[in-house]
C-alpha positions in Angstrom: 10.5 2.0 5.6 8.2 -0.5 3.6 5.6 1.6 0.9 3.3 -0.6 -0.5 0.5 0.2 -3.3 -2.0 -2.4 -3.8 -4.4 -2.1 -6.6 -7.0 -3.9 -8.7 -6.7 -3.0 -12.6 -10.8 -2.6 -12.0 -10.4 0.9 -10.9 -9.0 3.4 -12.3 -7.5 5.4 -9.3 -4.0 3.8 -8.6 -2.1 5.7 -11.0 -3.0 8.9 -9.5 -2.7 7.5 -6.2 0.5 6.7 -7.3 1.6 9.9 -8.6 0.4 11.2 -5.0 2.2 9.1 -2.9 5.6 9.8 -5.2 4.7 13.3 -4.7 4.2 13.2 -0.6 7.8 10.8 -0.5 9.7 13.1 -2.0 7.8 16.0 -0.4 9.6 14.2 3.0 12.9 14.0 1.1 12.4 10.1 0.7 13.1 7.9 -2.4 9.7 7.9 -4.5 11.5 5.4 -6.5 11.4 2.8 -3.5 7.5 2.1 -3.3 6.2 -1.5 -4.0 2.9 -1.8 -6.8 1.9 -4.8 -6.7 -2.1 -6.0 -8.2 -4.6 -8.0 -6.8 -6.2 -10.2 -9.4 -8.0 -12.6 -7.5 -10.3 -12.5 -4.6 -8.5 -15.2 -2.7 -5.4 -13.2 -3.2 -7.5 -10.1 -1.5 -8.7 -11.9 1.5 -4.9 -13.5 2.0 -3.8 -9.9 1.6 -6.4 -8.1 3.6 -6.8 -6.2 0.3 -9.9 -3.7 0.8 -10.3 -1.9 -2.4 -8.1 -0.2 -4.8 -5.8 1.7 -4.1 -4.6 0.3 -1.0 -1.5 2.1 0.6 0.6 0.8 3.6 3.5 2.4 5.2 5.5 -0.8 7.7 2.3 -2.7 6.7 -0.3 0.0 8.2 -2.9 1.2 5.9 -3.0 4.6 5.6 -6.3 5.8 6.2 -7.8 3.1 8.4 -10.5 1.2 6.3 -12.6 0.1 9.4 -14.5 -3.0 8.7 -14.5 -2.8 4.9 -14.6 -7.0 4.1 -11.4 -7.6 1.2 -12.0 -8.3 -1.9 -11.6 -6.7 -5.6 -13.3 -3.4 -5.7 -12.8 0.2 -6.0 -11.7 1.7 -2.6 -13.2 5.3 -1.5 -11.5 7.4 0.6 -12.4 10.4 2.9 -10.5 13.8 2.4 -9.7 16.0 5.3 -12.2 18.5 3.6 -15.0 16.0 4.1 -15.4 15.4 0.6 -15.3 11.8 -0.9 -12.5 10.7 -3.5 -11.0 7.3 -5.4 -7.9 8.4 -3.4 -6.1 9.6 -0.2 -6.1 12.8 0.8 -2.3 14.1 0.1 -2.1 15.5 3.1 -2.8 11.8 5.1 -0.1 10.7 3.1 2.3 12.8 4.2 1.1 12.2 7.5 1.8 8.7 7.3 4.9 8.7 6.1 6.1 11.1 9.0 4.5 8.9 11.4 6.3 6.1 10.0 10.2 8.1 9.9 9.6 9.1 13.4 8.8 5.7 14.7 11.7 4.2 12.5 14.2 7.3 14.7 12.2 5.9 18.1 13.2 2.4 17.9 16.3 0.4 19.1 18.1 -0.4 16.2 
């Protein structure tokens, strides 16, 4: 399994985003050791990248909480919790959701 955070150093966010995503791999009894950070400094780099907003969070290259037709390009990213309320990151509970998704399609295919 690929985790990938992608941030801009424009927001402030990623690190808690970070901490959250840590939280939810190990929470699955995965290695919160093993996720990418990379940043986004330019806005060619975004649109090459498909980079929507900081934090972005992909799991086998699938964003986490699908950012409809948001264009790319360096900005802070806002995200929907389960609650309905808004926040600068994912709801915990979609990441865990993710990453299961993710393990159980790794189990499903031919290796």
């Amino acid at each position: 399994m690929h985790v990938e955070l992608l941030f801009w150093e424009g927001c402030p966010s990623h690190p808690r985003a970070l901490a959250d995503l840590r939280a939810a791999l190990a929470a699955e009894g995965l290695d919160p050791g093993e996720v990418a950070v990379r940043e986004v400094t330019t806005e060619e780099q975004a649109a090459r990248e498909g980079f929507v907003g900081s934090p972005t969070i992909r799991i086998d290259g699938v964003d986490v909480q699908d950012p409809g037709a948001e264009p790319a390009g360096l900005a802070c990213r806002v995200f929907r919790r389960r609650d309905g309320r808004i926040s600068p990151t994912p709801d915990p509970a979609d990441l865990r959701e993710a990453i299961r998704a993710a393990s159980s399609a790794m189990e499903r295919s031919p290796r």
